[in-house]
C-alpha angles and dihedrals in degrees: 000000000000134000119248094202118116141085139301091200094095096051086046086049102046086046088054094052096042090049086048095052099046088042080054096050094047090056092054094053088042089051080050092061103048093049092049088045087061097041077060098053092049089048096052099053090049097049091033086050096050102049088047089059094047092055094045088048094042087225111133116228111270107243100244105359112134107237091181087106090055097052087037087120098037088056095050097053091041092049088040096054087044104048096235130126113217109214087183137018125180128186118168134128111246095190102022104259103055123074106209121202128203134184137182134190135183100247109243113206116241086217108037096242099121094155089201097297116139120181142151123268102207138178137174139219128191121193133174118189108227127196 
């Protein structure tokens, strides 16, 4: 027959630390999505911009001409307003009629534990000027 004495303060510790590291986990993805959310943002008023331009001008998208320079202070004021630091932007039209935007940035932890990982935070935007 065995003994039921011991302790429960293991079992209290170990729950601590799991609930610590998942609570951990979820902040960082939380801390994900809002990056991703503002590389959005920013994505969605390039693309949205240019191919208001390009309405407002008549002039079709260039398949495959980088429009990035163009949207440089846009881009400024909007990463800026939004506290990110885009590492790559991309604005170009890959069929002639859509502007496709495209921005990157390095992921920064919520918490501070990068543990040497180092990735890309990226989001899309697609526009089409209609008249």
């Amino acid at each position: 027959m065995h003994s039921e004495r011991g302790s429960i303060l293991p079992i209290g510790i170990a729950g601590v630390a799991l609930s610590l590291a998942i609570s951990l986990i979820f902040l960082e993805l939380i801390g994900i999505q809002i990056q991703t959310l503002r590389n959005k943002q920013v994505s969605d008023v390039l693309s949205l911009k240019i191919a208001s331009d390009l309405r407002k001008d008549q002039i079709a998208p260039i398949t495959g001409l980088d429009y990035s320079p163009v949207a440089r202070p846009l881009l400024e004021v909007a990463a800026r307003q939004l506290r990110i630091r885009p590492s790559t932007v991309s604005v170009k039209s890959v069929d002639g009629k859509t502007i496709e935007c495209i921005v990157c940035s390095t992921w920064e932890s919520v918490t501070g534990l990068r543990l040497n990982n180092v990735g890309q935070v990226c989001a899309s935007s697609k526009a089409r000027g209609v008249s």
